[in-house]
Steps between C-alpha positions, in 0.01 A plus 500: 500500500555228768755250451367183486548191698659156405413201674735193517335312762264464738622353843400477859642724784889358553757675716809450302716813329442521145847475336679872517608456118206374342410672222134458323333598212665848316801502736156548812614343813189308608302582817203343732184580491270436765147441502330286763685133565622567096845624386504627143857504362539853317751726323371884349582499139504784248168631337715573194571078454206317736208698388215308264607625205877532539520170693302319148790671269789365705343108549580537150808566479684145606847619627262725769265217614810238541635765768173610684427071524868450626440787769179364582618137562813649681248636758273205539843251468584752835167435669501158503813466716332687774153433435250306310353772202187468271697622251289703258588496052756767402368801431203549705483854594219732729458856519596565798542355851106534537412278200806257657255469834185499315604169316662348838123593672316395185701163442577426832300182629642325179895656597493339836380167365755494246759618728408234740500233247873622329591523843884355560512379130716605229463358110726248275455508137577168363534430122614138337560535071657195337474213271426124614679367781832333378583107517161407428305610827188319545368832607409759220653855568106636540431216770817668692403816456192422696624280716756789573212738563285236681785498791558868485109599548588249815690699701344868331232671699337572162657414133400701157587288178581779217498533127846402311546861443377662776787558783243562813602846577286722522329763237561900545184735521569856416385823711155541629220713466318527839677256684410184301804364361421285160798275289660529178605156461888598523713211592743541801808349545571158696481228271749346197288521109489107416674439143704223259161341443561226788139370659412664824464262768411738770447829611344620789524724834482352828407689822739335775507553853865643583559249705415202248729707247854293553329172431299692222805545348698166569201292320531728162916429508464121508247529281734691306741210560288228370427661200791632349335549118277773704590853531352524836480963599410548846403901623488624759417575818267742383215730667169306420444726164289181338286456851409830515127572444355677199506755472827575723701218338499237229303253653 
């Protein structure tokens, strides 16, 4: 039987080195793969662990997923400070390198495009929980939660407003059969569980232009400032995981 493939990412061409060290998936040092003006972003994994039916009995054991979705990010968290990746959800694996170049020819048109559009952007995560503003604020703490994510979406190429609970990241699909990955709903890794019943205010992802990151940041600390009854989190820079089109990402 053929080892099968794990994809991380999908990326265009780029020239620099990936890092000696980097381990992937299973220990799997990850490689290119070519096809066209496409880079797939690969490492051969064990039959034994990453085919169908193995692959479904370990997503179910949690100590086993954790690692394969910190090796995964690990990867992508690599890409992104040499390139800009369409990262793809933990866990989405191909027969072999032929089924790999089959879903770069197949998906292609809609690659580029999104590769274009994440082009030079990374992703914040932004989250606001708290009670009302102290000292009597004329504001409510919802009005500056969206007044928060009114500025944010401001300097954000594109902005995705999330459920309380849901932390943006994106959702694991286990092995294939015939080169069509599907999902199993898994969460990754990436985002903080809300708890102590306090309101949420905000949460969202933000796709900012690297260059537009530094005041990004800036506005959420003096929002941070102003609002000291907030717990303000702020994640990130992150590969656009929440930008990525279906069925690739979470977006």
């Amino acid at each position: 039987m053929t080892d099968p493939r794990y994809v991380y990412a999908v990326c265009r061409p780029w020239d620099t080195p990936l890092q000696a060290e980097l381990g992937g998936v299973a220990g799997a040092p990850p490689k290119r793969l070519r096809h066209g003006p496409l880079v797939a972003v690969v490492s051969v994994v064990p039959a034994r662990d990453f085919a169908p039916g193995p692959l479904r009995d370990r997503l179910a054991d949690p100590a086993w997923r954790n690692a394969l979705t910190r090796a995964h990010e690990a990867v992508v968290g690599a890409l992104t400070t040499v390139t800009t990746p369409l990262p793809l959800r933990p866990a989405t694996v191909f027969p072999d390198d032929s089924a790999v170049r089959v879903m770069l020819e197949d998906g292609g048109e809609r690659l580029q495009e999104a590769l274009a559009a994440l082009d030079g952007h990374v992703e914040w995560g932004v989250t606001v929980t708290g009670g009302p503003p102290p000292g009597g604020a004329e504001e409510s703490g919802e009005g500056l939660g969206r007044r928060l994510h009114t500025d944010l979406s401001a300097m954000a190429a594109r902005s995705r407003s999330l459920a309380p609970g849901d932390s943006g990241v994106p959702r694991a699909a286990p092995a294939t059969r015939g080169g069509e990955p599907s999902g199993t709903g898994l969460p990754s890794g990436g985002g903080e569980p809300f708890g102590g019943g306090e309101p949420v205010l905000l949460n969202a992802a933000y796709l900012v232009h690297r260059s537009l990151s530094e005041e990004f940041v800036e506005h959420v600390e003096r929002f941070r400032e102003r609002c000291p009854g907030a717990v303000v989190s702020l994640n990130g820079p992150w590969a656009p995981y929440s930008f990525a089109p279906a069925p690739y990402g979470s977006g």
